[in-house]
Every structure is written in C-alpha cells, then in structure tokens.
TILO-518949 format. One line per field, with one value per residue (C-alpha): residue number from 1; residue in one letter; x, y, z. Coordinates in pm, 1 decimal. Each point is the difference from the previous one (the first is absolute). Example, Ala and Ser with C-alpha at 12.3 -4.5 7.8 and 13.67 -1.06 7.14 Angstrom:
2
i c(1|2)
aa c(A|S)
east c(1230.0|137.0)
north c(-450.0|344.0)
up c(780.0|-66.0)
***
This chain:
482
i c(1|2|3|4|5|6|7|8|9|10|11|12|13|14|15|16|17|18|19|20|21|22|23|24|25|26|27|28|29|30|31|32|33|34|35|36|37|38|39|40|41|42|43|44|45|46|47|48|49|50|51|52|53|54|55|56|57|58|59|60|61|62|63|64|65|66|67|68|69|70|71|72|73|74|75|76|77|78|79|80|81|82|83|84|85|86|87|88|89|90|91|92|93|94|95|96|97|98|99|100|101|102|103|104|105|106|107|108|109|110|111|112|113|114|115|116|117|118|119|120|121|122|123|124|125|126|127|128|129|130|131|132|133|134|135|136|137|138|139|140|141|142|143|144|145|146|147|148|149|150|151|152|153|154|155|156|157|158|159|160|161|162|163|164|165|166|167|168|169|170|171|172|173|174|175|176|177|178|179|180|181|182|183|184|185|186|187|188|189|190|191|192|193|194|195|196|197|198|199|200|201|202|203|204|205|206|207|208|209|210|211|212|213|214|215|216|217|218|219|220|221|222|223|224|225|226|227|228|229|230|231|232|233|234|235|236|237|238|239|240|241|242|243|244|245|246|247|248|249|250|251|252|253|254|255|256|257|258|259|260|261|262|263|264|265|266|267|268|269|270|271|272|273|274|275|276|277|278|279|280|281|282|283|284|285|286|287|288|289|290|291|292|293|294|295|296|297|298|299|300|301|302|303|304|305|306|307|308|309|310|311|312|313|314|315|316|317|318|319|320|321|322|323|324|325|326|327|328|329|330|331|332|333|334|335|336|337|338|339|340|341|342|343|344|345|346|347|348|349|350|351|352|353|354|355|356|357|358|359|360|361|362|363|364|365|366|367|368|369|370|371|372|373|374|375|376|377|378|379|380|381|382|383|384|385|386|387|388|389|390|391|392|393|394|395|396|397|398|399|400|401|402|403|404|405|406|407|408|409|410|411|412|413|414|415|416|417|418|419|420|421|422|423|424|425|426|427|428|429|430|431|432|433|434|435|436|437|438|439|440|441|442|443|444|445|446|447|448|449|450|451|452|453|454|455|456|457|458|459|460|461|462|463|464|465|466|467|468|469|470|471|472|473|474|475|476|477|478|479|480|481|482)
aa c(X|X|X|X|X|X|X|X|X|X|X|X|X|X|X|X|X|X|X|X|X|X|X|X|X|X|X|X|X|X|X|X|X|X|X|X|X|X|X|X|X|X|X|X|X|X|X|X|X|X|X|X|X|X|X|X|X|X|X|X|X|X|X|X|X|X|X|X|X|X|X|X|X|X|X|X|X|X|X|X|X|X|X|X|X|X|X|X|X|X|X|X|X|X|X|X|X|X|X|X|X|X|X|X|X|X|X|X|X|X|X|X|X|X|X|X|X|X|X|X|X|X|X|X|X|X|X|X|X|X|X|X|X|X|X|X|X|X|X|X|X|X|X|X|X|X|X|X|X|X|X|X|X|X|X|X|X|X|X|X|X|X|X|X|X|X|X|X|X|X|X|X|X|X|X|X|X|X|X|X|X|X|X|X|X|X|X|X|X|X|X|X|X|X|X|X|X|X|X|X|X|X|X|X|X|X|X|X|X|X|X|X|X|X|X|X|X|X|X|X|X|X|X|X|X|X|X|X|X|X|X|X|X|X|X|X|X|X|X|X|X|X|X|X|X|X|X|X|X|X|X|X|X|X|X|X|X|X|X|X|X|X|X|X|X|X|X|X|X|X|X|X|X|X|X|X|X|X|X|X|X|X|X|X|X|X|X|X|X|X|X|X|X|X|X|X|X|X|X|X|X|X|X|X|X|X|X|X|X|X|X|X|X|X|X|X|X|X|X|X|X|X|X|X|X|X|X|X|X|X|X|X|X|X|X|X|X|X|X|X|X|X|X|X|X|X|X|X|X|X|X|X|X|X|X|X|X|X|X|X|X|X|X|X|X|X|X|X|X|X|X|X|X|X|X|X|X|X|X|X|X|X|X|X|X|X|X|X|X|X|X|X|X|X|X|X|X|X|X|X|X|X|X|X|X|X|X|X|X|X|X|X|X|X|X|X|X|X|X|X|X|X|X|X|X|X|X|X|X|X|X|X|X|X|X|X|X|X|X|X|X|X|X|X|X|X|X|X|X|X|X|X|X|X|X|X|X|X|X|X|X|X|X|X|X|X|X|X|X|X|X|X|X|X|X|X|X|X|X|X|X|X)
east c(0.0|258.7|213.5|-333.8|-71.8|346.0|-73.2|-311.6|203.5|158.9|-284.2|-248.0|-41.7|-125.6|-55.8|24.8|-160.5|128.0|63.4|338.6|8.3|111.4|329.3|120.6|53.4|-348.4|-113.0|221.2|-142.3|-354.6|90.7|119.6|-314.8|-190.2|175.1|-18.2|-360.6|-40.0|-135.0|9.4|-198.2|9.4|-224.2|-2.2|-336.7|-40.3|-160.0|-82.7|-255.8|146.2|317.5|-206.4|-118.9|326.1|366.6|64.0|124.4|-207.3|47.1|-158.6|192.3|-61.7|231.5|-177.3|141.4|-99.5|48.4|-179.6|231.5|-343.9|80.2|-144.4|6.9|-131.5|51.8|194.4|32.0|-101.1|-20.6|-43.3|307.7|11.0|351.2|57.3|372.4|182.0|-179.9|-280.8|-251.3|-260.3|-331.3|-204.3|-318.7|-85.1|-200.1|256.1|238.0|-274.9|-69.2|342.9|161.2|230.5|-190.7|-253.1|343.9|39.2|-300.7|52.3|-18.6|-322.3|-365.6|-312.7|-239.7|-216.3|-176.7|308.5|236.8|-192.4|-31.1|388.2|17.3|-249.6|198.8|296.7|-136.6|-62.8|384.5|-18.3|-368.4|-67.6|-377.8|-130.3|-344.0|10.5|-330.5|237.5|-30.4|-192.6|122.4|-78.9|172.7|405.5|-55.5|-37.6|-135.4|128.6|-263.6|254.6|-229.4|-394.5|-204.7|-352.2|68.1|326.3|328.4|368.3|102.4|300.0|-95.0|212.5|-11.8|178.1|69.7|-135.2|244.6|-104.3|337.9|-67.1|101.2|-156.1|-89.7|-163.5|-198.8|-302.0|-219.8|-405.6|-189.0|-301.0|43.9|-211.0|-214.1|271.8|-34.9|334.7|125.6|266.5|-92.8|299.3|126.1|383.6|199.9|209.2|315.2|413.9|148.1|372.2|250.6|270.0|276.7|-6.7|361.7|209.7|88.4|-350.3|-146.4|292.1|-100.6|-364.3|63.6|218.4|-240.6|-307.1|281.9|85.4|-395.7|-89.0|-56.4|5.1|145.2|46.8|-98.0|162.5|-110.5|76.9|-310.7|-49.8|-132.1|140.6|-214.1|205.6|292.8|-21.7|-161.3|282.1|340.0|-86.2|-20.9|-291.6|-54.6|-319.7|42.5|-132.7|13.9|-160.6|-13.9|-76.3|-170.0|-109.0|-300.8|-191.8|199.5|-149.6|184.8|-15.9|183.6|-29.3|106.7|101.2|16.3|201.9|165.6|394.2|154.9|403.0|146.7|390.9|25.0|-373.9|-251.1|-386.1|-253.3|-385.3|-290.8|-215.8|179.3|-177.7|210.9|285.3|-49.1|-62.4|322.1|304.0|225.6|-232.1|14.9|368.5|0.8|-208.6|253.0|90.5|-97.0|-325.4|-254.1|-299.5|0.2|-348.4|-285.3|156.2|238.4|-295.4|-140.4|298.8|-8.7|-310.6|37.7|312.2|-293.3|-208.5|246.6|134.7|-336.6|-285.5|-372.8|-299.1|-258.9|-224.9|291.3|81.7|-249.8|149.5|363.8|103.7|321.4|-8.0|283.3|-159.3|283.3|339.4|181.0|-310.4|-139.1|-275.5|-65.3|-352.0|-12.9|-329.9|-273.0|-108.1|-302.6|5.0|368.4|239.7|327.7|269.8|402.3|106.2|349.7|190.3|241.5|283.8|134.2|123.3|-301.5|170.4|-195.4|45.9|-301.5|-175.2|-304.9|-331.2|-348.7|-297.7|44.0|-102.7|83.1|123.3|223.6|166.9|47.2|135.5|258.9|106.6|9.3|318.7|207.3|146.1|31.6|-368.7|-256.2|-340.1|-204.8|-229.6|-166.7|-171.0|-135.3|-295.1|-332.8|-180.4|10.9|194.4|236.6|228.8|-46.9|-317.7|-223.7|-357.9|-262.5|7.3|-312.7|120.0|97.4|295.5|-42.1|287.6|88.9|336.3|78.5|270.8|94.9|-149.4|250.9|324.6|-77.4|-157.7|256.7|241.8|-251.9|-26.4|-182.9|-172.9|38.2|-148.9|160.2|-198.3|195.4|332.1|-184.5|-148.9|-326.0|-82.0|85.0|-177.3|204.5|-133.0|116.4|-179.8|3.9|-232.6|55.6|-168.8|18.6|-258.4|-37.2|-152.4|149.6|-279.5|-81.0|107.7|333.4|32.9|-50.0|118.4|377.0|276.5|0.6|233.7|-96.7|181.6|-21.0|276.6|37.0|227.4|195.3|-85.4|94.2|45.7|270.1|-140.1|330.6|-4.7|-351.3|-155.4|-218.6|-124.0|-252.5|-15.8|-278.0|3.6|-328.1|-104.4|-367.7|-178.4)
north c(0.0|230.7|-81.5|118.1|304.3|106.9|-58.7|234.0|294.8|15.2|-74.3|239.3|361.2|144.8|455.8|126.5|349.7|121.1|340.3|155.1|-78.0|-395.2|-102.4|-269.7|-224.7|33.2|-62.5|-273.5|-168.8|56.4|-160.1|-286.0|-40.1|11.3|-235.6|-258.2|-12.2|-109.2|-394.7|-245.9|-345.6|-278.5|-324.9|-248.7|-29.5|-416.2|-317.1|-354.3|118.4|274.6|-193.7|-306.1|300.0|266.0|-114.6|361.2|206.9|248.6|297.3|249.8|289.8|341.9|285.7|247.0|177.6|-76.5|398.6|-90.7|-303.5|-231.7|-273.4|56.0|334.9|209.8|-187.2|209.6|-269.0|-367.4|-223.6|-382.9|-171.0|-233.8|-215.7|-166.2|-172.2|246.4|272.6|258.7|143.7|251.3|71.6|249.7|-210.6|-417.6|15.6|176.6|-323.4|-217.8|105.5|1.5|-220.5|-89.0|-147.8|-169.1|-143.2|-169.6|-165.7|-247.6|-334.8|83.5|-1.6|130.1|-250.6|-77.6|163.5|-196.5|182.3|317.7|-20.1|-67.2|371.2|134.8|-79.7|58.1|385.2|87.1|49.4|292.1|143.4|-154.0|1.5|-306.4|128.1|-68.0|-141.9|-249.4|-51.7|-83.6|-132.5|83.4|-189.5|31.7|320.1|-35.8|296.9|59.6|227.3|159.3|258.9|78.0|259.7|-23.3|105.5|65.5|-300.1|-30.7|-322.5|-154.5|-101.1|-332.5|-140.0|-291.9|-210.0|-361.4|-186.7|266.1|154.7|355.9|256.8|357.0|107.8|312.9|206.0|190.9|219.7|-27.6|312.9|-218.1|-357.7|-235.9|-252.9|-300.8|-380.8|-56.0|-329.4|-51.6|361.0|70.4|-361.7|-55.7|-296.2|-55.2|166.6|-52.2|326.0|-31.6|186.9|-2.6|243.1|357.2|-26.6|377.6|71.5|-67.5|224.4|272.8|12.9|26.1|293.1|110.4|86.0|137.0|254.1|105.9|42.6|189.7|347.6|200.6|237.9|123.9|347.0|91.7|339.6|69.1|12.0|351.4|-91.7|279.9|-118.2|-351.5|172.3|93.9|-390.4|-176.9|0.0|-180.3|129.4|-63.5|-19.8|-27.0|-341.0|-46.5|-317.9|90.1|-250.8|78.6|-230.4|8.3|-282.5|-53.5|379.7|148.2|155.8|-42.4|53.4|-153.3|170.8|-79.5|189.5|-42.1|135.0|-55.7|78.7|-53.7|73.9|-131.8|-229.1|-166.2|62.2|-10.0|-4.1|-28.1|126.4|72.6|300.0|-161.6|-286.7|198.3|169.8|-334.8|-134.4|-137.9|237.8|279.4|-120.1|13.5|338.4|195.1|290.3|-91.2|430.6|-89.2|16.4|-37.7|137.6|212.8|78.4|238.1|-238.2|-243.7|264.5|29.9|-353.0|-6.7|302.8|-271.8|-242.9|272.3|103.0|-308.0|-248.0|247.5|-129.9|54.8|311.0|-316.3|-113.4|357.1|15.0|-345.1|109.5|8.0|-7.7|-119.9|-151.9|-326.0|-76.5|140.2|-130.9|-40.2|229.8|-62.3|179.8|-76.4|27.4|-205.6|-230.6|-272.7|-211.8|231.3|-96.9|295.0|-26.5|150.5|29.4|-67.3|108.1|-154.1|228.4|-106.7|174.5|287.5|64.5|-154.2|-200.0|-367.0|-127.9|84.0|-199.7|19.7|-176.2|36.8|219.7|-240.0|-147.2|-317.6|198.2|161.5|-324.1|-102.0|266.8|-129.3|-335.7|91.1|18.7|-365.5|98.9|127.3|-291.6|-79.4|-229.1|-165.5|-173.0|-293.5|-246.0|-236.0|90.9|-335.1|-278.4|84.4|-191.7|-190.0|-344.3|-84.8|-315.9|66.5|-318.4|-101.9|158.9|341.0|301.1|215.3|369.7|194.7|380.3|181.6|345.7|246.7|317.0|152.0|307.7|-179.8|-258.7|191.7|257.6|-355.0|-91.9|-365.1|-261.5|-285.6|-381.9|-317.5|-340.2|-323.8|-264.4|138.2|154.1|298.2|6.9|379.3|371.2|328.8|321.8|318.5|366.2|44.0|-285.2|-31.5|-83.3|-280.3|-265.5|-273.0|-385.2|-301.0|-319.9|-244.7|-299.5|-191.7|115.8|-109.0|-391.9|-262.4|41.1|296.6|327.5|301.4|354.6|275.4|408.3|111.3|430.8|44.2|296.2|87.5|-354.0|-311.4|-5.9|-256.7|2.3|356.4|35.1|324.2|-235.8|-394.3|-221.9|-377.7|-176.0|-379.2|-179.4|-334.8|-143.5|-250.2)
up c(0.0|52.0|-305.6|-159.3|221.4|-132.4|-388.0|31.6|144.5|-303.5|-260.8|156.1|-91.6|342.9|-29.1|319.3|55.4|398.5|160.5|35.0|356.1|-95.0|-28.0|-219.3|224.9|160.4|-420.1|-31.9|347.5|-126.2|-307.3|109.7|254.0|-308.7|-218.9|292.6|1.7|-316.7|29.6|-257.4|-86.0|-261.2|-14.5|-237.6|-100.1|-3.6|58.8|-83.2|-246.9|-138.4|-77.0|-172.8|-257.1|-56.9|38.7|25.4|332.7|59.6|328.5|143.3|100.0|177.8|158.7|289.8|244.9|379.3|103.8|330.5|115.6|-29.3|-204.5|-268.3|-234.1|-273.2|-347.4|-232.6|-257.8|-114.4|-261.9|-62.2|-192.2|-236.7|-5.4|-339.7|-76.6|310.2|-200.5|185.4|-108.9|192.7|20.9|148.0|60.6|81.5|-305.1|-250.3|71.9|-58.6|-312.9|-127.8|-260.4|262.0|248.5|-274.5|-160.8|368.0|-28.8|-273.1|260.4|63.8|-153.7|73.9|-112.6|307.3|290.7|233.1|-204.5|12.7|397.4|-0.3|-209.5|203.3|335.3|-112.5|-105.5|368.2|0.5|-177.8|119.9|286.4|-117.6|198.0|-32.5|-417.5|-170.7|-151.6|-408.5|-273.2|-349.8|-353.2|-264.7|13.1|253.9|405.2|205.9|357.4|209.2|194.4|204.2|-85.9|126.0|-142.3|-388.5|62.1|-16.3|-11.6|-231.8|-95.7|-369.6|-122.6|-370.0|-81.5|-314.8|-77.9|235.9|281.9|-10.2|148.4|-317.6|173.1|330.3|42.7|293.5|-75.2|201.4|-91.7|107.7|-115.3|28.1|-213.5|218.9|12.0|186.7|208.1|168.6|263.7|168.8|273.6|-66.7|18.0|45.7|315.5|-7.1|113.8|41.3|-159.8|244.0|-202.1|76.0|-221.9|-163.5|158.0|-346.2|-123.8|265.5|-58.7|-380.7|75.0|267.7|-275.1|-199.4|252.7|108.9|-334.4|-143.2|273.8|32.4|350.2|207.0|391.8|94.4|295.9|228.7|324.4|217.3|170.4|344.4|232.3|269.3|33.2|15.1|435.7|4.1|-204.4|-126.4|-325.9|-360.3|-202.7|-395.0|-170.7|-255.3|-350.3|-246.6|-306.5|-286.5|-347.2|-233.1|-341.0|-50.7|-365.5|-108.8|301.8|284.8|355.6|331.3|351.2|287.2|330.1|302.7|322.2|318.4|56.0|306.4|71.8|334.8|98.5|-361.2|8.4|-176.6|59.8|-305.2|25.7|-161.3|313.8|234.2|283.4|-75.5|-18.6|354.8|149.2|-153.5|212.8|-140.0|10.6|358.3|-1.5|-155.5|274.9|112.6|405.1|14.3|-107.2|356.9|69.4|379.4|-14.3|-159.0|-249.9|-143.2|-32.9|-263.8|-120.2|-97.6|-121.9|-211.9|-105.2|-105.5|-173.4|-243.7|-132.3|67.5|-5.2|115.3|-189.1|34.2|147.5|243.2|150.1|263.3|127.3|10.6|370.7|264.7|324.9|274.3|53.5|263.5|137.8|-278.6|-322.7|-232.0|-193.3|-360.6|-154.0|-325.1|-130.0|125.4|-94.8|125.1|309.6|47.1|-15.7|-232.2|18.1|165.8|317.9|107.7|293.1|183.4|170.3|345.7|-233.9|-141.8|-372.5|-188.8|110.3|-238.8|-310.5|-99.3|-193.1|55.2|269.1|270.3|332.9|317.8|-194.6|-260.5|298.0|144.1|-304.3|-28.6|398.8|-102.2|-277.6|283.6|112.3|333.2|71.2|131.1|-2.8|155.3|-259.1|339.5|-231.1|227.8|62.7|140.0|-100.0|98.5|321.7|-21.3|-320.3|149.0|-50.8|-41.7|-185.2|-127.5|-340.7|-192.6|191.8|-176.9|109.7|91.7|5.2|87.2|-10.7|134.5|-150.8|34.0|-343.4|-18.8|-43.7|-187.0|-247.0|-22.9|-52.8|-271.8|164.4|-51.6|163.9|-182.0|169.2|-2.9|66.6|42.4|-154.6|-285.3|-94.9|-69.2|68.7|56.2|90.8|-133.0|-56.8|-39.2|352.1|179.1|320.0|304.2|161.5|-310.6|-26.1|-146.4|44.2|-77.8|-133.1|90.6|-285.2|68.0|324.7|-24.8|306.9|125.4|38.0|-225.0|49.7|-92.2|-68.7|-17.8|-151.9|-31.0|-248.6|-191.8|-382.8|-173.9|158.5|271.7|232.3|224.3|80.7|78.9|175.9|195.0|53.9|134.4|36.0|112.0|53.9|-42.9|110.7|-179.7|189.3)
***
C-alpha cells in the first residue's frame, strides 16, 4: 500500500489555493496528509459459474479518498477490467464489458441452448448487477432476454442472440420506457455459487490503479479557515478542505464536490466534515490552550459565544440555548432538544478551572455520571442484587414457576450502558438491555423449564459486548425440582 501511496504522489496533479500566512513546509505536510488518504481496492469478479461460461479475468477497480479516516471514502474513479493474454482493457460500466467483443470472444465453451444454461447466465449476471430481484428470461428464436429490473412499463434487459449451435455472437443492454407484455421463467433463480478467492496479482492491481489515477480528473482546494473565536480556545490551525472532481459523461460536464474540516496541531492532522466532530475530536482535545478557563460565569459565555460562531443553532433552537454549573467542576451548554431531552456540551474542569473534558450528547444526571466514570480511579456501586426469592439456594415443586426480581442502582449502570444476560444451565437463553434500564427487573421461569433435578441460574450485568469475566455484577441461584 505504501509502494502505491508513493506512485500517486507523483502521477497526481493536486492545485493548491492557501493564504500567504502558510509556509511550505506546512503545504508540503498537508500534502502529504492528503495523498495518504487516498484508499485503493481490486476484486476479481469470479465464480464457479462464471468461470464454466468466460475463461477471461475480469476486476473491478475503484480509487476514493477516505478524507475522514472511516474506512471507506469518496470514489474518485472506477472501472471494471477486462484481462485478455497479460493485456487490460477498461470499462466504465458492467454492461459496456459485457457487450464487448472481448468478453463474447471468451465465451466460445459455452452455449445457450436451454433454460439450465440460461439460469447458469442469469446467475452468473448478478456479478456484475447484483439484481437478485430479476423476472428471469424469456426466449425468441436465436435471441434470450434477461429482465434485469421492471417497474410497471418500464425494464432493464440484457438482450443475447446467438447462432445455431447457441454460441453467444452479441450481447447488448437496453432500457424499455414501455415494455411489451412478456411471459418470464426462472424469476430471481440462480444456481448455487463458489466464490473463487484467488489472489489479485501486485502488478495486475498496480496496472489497473495505473490507469484510474491517470483518467481521472480532480483537484484540492485548500483555504485557511478564519475562526478568530478558536483562537483563545485552541492552539491549532484550521483549513477549510475541498475535493472537487470533474467529469465529462455522454459530452456533458459535471463536477462533484466535497467538503471538509482539517485541523493540524504539533504534526497531526484532524479532517471531518461535521465541526461538531471536529470539537469533540482527541486532538481538538489535545489542542485546548492550558490559558483557556472557565472559572465564572463570564467565561462560560465566553465559551458559548465560542459555540455560536463556529456551530450556530437554529432561529427554532435559540430560545433553548442555555449555561448552567451543574457541579463544582461541570458545565453544561444546551444547545437543542430533543424528545424533551436537552442536547448539548458539557465541559469538565479540572482544579484549575482548564478544561479536563469535552463531550457532546444529552445533558442529564447519567451523562454526568458518564463523564465521572472516564476516570479509572472513580467508583460506583452498581448495588445489583436479589430481592426474590430470598435467598439463591432454593428448592421449589415441579409444575412451579419461578419468580424472580433484581434490584440495581439505575444511574450507574446506565451511564456504563450495561446490560443484563441470563444463563440457564450454562447457556444463555436471555437478556434485558435498554437505553434506560429500570430498576427492579422482573422474570418468571416457566414451568416447562424447570423439570425434576438441579438447575443453576445466572444474572450476569455486563459492560457493552460480552465480557463475562469482568462483569459489573452477578447472581447465581441453585435450584433443586422435586
């Protein structure tokens, strides 16, 4: 990946347009930030039916750039490929390469004669469109038509002729803005399928990449953000980000544009669409002047006149924008509401009156908690225990059902975002999880469950996921059934 992060530096034509104020060094580090979100991704496009019908290799190819560190990014370029003899060739769309003399020349092993054969083509299409609700085919003569997609009068097809021997001699898609009343078989029929996992040769996947980069058209537009406000809050720099990409379709122009916000402080670099992402950022965090206070009530309007400026509420959300000192060390900034619930930033302070925490969400009692709880050292006591039966040693009559009740302390474990899962037996046959969970939880064990001899039951509070060893809480009962 980075052999090929490398090539691109040098076959892309990036314009930079940036105030006076940046150095070349600061270009230079923006550049390469740039260059090294650029993601690539090659599949062979393959399997056990496909490979009965073409003895060509055929990819699919796209270059995007993941500007917000996501995993996945905004396509700049793709194409399927078509490899022939060591020899590439490119297409724009899945149905240009079927239609080529290329990929019909692959073809000449196989015959489309019968409705098996045409459910083997049909199957073996949902590589390329992925259109697994098709109204299957119907046959005229020497020519077989696909129904790709309908919509009352309206269909996509894949229109095949063939000679005498069934040897396919023209593919072709057409679009019907009025479809003639047809009778289909084999509607969203395919055959089952092996994927093939072979291995994308580097060399195959450099010469594909090869030639996305160099039929590509695009270019960054770098500006520096003007946010004077930020500058008492945070030692960062911050550039406004474009990625436009121009594209000429059918003889008619277009161009996509992207949007984002980059932020460098001491060599890193922060991008994101949303600002409110950006705020909440680590290295926003990281970037929060230590002569930035919040002792009083005047420097709490001073950070929400911080908030204004750069995220701005609605004319409908003013009359909800607030400041209060919820405790010693917590402001609260509301922002919004939402099902009675206000949203907004709440800031924890640290003995200096610096900001120790930054975070966004509900303003409450459990989102406080929830701030608290980042810190190893602070406890709670989730105080989950069992109210009924009395005891977890207990011997009930078969035919008896089983009530139980367990008590929590609702505030921490919501603000853990825990959950309760029930073992019978050593397995799990239940949980309860909620965004508020309530304390005291009820269930009854039926009957049917509890037949003649020893059961165990367990309560088991757990964390997000599944960490049954480091639970927040247990409870085993042991049963005996007469």
């Amino acid at each position: 990946m980075q052999q090929l992060k490398q090539l691109f530096i040098g076959i892309f034509l990036i314009s930079f347009i940036v105030g006076h104020s940046q150095s070349d060094d600061q270009k230079l580090a923006i550049f390469d930030y740039l260059e090294n979100t650029k993601l690539v991704s090659v599949r062979q496009i393959s399997d056990n039916n496909l490979s009965e019908i073409s003895n060509a290799t055929i990819y699919y190819a796209d270059l995007s750039f993941d500007m917000e560190n996501t995993g996945y990014g905004n396509t700049i370029n793709s194409a399927y490929f078509i490899k022939v003899k060591n020899e590439f060739t490119a297409f724009k769309h899945a149905y240009d390469l079927l239609a080529s003399n290329l990929f019909i020349n692959s073809l000449k092993k196989f015959t489309l004669t019968s409705d098996q054969d045409a459910i083997k083509f049909q199957t073996a299409l949902l590589l390329f469109d992925d259109q697994k609700f098709n109204d299957g085919f119907f046959r005229k003569d020497n020519q077989w038509t696909f129904v790709r997609k309908s919509f009352f009068n309206r269909a996509e097809l894949i229109v095949v002729n063939t000679n005498e021997k069934g040897e396919i001699i023209k593919i072709e898609y057409q679009y019907e803005s009025e479809m003639p009343e047809y009778e289909s078989i084999a509607a969203r029929e395919e055959l089952q399928t092996v994927a093939d996992n072979e291995k994308t040769a580097k060399k195959d996947s450099m010469e594909m990449l090869m030639y996305l980069s160099e039929n590509v058209d695009y270019n960054f537009t770098i500006n520096e953000q003007s946010f004077p406000e930020l500058k008492s809050l945070s030692n960062a720099d911050f550039y406004l980000i474009e990625l436009k990409v121009n594209e000429v379709i059918d003889d008619v122009s277009s161009t996509t544009t992207w949007e984002s916000n980059l932020m460098t402080f001491q060599n890193q670099f922060y991008n994101t669409s949303s600002l409110n992402n950006l705020i909440k950022s680590h290295l926003f965090f990281k970037s929060i002047s230590p002569d930035y206070v919040i002792a009083n009530t005047d420097d709490a309007e001073n950070f929400e006149s911080i908030l204004d400026a750069i995220l701005p509420v609605s004319s409908n959300e003013e009359s909800l924008k607030s400041h209060e000192k919820l405790a010693d060390d917590i402001w609260a900034f509301t922002r919004s509401e939402s099902f009675d619930q206000k949203q907004g930033w709440l800031v924890q302070l640290n003995e200096k009156n610096q900001i120790k925490q930054l975070t966004y969400g509900e303003i409450s009692d459990v989102a406080v908690l929830r701030i608290r709880m980042q810190d190893p050292n602070y406890k709670v006591d989730y105080a989950f225990k069992l109210n009924a039966p009395k005891t977890t040693d207990i011997t009930i009559n078969e035919g008896d059902n089983l009530e139980i009740e367990i008590e929590f302390n609702e505030l921490p474990v919501n603000a853990a975002g825990a959950w309760i899962m029930t073992r019978f037996n050593g397995q799990n046959v239940g949980i309860m999880a909620s965004t508020q969970m309530t304390s005291p939880f009820y269930e009854e064990v039926p009957s049917e469950e509890l037949t003649k001899g020893k059961h165990v039951l367990e309560y088991l509070l757990l964390k997000s996921g599944e960490d049954t060893d480091n639970n927040l809480g247990n409870i085993t009962i042991n049963i005996i059934v007469n």
